[in-house]
N, C-alpha and C positions, 0 to 999 in steps of 0.2 A: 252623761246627763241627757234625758229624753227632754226634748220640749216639742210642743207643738207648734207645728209650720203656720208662720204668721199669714195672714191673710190680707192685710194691710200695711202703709209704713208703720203707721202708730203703734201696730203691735208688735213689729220687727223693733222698733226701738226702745218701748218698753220691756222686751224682754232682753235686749242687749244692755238696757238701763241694770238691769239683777242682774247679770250675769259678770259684767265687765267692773274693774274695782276703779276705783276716785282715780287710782293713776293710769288705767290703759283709758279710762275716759278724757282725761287732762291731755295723754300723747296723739289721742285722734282729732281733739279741738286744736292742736297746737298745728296741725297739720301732718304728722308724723305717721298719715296711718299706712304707706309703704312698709313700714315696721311689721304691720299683723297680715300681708298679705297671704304669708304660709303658715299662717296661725289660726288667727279668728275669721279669715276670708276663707281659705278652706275649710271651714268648719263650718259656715256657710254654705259651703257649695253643695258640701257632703250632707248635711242634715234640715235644708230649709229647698233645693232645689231637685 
């Protein structure tokens, strides 16, 4: 998936709003986001930094 590098929060979290489904949003509200560190934080690191 190509996305463009947010330039803002707003737009880093709208586009993690499309991207992330009801449930990996529900487990980073609940506090659980240790969970995606080798996931969607690397994925992060690799395509936004």
């Amino acid at each position: 998936m190509e996305t463009k590098i947010p330039q803002t929060k707003q737009e880093a979290f709208a586009q993690l709003d499309e991207m992330l489904s009801e449930k990996d949003k529900n487990e980073l509200v609940k506090g659980e986001a240790i969970e995606f560190h080798f996931s969607l934080g690397m994925w992060i690191r690799n395509n936004w930094i």
